[in-house]
N, C-alpha and C positions, 0 to 999 in steps of 0.2 A: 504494500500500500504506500508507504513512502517514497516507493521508484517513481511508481503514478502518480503521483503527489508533485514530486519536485521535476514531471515528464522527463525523463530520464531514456526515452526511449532510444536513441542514437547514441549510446553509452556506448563506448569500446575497452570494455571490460580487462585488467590483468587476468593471467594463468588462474587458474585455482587454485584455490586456496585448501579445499577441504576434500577429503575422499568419498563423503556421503551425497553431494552434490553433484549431479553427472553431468557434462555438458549442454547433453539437450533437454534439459528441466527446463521447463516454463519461469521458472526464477533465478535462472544458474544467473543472469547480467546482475540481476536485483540485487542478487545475495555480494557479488561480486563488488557491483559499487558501492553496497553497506559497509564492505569492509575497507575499499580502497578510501574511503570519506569520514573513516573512524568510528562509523555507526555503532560497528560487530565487532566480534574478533571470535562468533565462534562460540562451542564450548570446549573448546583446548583438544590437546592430541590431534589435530587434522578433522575436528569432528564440525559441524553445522548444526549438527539434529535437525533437520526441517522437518521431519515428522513428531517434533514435541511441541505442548502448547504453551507458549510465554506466558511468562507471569507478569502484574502488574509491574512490578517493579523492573524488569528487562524493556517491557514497551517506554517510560516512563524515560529509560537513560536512553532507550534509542533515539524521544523525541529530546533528549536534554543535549545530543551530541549532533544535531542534526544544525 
């Protein structure tokens, strides 16, 4: 939601970063520019978890670093 927010659509995303993120996800640029912009960083080990549900407190710093 953030990507679409700040229309980020013509983003050219760095390598990856994570191994649970596969290139062709529908979020791989999203997740990609969250982290080149300081947004994310992930939950450590090379991990993303896109299939876990954020807590208040993770949405809260994503918009505080945004």
């Amino acid at each position: 939601l953030l990507w679409r927010y700040c229309e980020m659509q013509e983003y050219t995303a760095s390598p990856g970063y994570f191994t649970d993120v596969p290139a062709d996800a529908y979020y791989y640029e999203a997740v990609l520019w969250a982290v080149d912009n300081g947004i994310t960083n992930g939950m450590g080990n090379g991990k993303f978890a896109p299939d876990q549900v954020c807590t208040r407190g993770q949405i809260i710093t994503f918009l505080f670093y945004m």
